[in-house]
N, C-alpha and C positions, 0 to 999 in steps of 0.2 A: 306911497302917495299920500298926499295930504287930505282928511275928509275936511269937509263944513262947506259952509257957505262960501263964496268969495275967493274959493281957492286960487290963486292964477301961479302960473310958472314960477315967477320973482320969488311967492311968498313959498311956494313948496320947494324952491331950492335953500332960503330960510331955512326951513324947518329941518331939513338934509343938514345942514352945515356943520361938519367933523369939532368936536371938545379939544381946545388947545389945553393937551393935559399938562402942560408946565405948570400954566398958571392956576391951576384947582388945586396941586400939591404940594405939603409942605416940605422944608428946605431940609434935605437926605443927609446924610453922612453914612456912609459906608454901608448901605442899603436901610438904616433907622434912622429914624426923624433927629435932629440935632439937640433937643432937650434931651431924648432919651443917652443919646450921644454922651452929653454933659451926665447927666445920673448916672450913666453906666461907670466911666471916668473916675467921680469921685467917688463912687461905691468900690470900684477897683484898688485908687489909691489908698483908701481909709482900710481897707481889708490887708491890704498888702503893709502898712505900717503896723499894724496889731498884730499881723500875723509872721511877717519878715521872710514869708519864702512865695520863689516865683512859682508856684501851683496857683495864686490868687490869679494868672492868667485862663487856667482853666475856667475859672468861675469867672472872666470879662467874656470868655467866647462862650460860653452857657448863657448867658444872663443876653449876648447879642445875638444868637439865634434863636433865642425864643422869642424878641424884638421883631427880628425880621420874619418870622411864622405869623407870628402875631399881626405886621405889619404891611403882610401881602391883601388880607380883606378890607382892613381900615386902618389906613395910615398912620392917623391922629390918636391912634386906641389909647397913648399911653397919654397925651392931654385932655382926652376926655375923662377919663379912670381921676385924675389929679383935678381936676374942675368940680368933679362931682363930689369929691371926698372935701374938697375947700366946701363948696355950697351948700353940702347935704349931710354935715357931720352927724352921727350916729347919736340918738340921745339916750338919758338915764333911765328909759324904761325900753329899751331895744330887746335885751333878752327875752323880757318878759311878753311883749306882743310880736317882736319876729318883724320887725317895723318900726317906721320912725311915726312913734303918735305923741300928740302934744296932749294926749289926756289920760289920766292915771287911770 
């Protein structure tokens, strides 16, 4: 039930109204998000040309069920991880205070 003021039927069927989960989630491939999709891919091929044997498929379905573990709580986990490393890169005193401080 809806509390407050003002409540009437219309607005507490609102407030009821089901999440069209299509449109809140990003676009899948093969139960991981389509970036991760792409990285896995070229991570797969670049291993597999330095390394020249098909085991490097071991390591594309290791590398995609950890994706998809990883991607049952928060989907995006592998664009946010990469946003944050773009936005928040690590500076020349990190070791030293365990943090990113901008004062020596």
């Amino acid at each position: 039930m809806a509390e407050g003021r003002g409540a009437t039927p219309e607005t507490e069927r609102l407030v009821q109204a089901p999440l069209f989960v299509a449109l809140t989630r990003p676009q899948m491939r093969a139960g991981v998000t389509y970036p991760f999709f792409v990285i896995n891919a070229v991570i797969t091929t670049e291993a597999f040309l330095l390394i020249r044997s098909p085991w490097v498929l071991a390591l594309a379905l290791a590398l995609h069920g950890v994706s998809v573990v990883m991607g049952r709580e928060e989907p995006r986990w592998i664009d946010l991880w990469l946003l944050r490393r773009m936005r928040c890169p690590r500076v020349g005193n990190f070791a030293f205070w365990r943090c990113n401080s901008y004062r020596p």
